[in-house]
N, C-alpha and C positions, 0 to 999 in steps of 0.2 A: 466488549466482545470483539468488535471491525479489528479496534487499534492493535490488541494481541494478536489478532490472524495473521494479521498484515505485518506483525513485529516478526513473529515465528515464521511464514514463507518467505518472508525475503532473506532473515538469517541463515535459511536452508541453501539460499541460491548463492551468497554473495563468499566471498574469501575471506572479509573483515567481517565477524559479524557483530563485533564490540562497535562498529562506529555506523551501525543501524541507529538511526534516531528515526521513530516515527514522533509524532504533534498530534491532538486531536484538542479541533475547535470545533465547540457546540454552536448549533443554532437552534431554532424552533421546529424545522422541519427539515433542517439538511444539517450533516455532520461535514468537516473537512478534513481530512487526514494528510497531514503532509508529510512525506516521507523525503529522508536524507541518509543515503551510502556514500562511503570512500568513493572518492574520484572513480578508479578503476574499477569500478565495482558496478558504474551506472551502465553500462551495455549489458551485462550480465539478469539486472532488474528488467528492463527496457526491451531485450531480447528481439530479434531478427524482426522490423518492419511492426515493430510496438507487439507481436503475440502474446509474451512474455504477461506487460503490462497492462495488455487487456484480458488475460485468464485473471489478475487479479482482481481486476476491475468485476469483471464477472461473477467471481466468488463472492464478492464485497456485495452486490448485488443482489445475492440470492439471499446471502445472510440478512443484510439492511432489510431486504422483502417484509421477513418474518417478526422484526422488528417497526415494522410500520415507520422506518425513517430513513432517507437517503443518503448515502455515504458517497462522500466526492474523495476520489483518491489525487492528489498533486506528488508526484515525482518532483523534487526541488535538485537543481545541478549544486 
């Protein structure tokens, strides 16, 4: 459920949205999600002083809640 949210808002934001690659690595109590956009594309994700990156972080959050497991989001350059 995280890794498709997080597939679908960032495709919304970015210009490429073919070379969106999110990753999701399991743990026992924390997920990792790592995410990777076209070069130009990363200020876009990242947006003005991280806001951007931490509404999804946020979102990621509310969802993982309900899921009773934590989701770490990684931006990868």
């Amino acid at each position: 459920m995280q890794k498709e949210l997080v597939e679908y808002i960032t495709k919304s934001l970015v210009d490429n949205p073919d070379d969106v690659n999110v990753r999701e690595i399991e743990g026992e109590q924390t997920s990792v999600l790592e995410l990777s956009v076209a070069k130009e594309d990363l200020g876009k994700v990242i947006g003005k002083q991280g806001r951007t990156a931490r509404a999804i972080r946020t979102l990621l959050g509310a969802v993982s809640a309900k899921a009773r497991k934590r989701v770490v989001l990684e931006i990868l350059e």
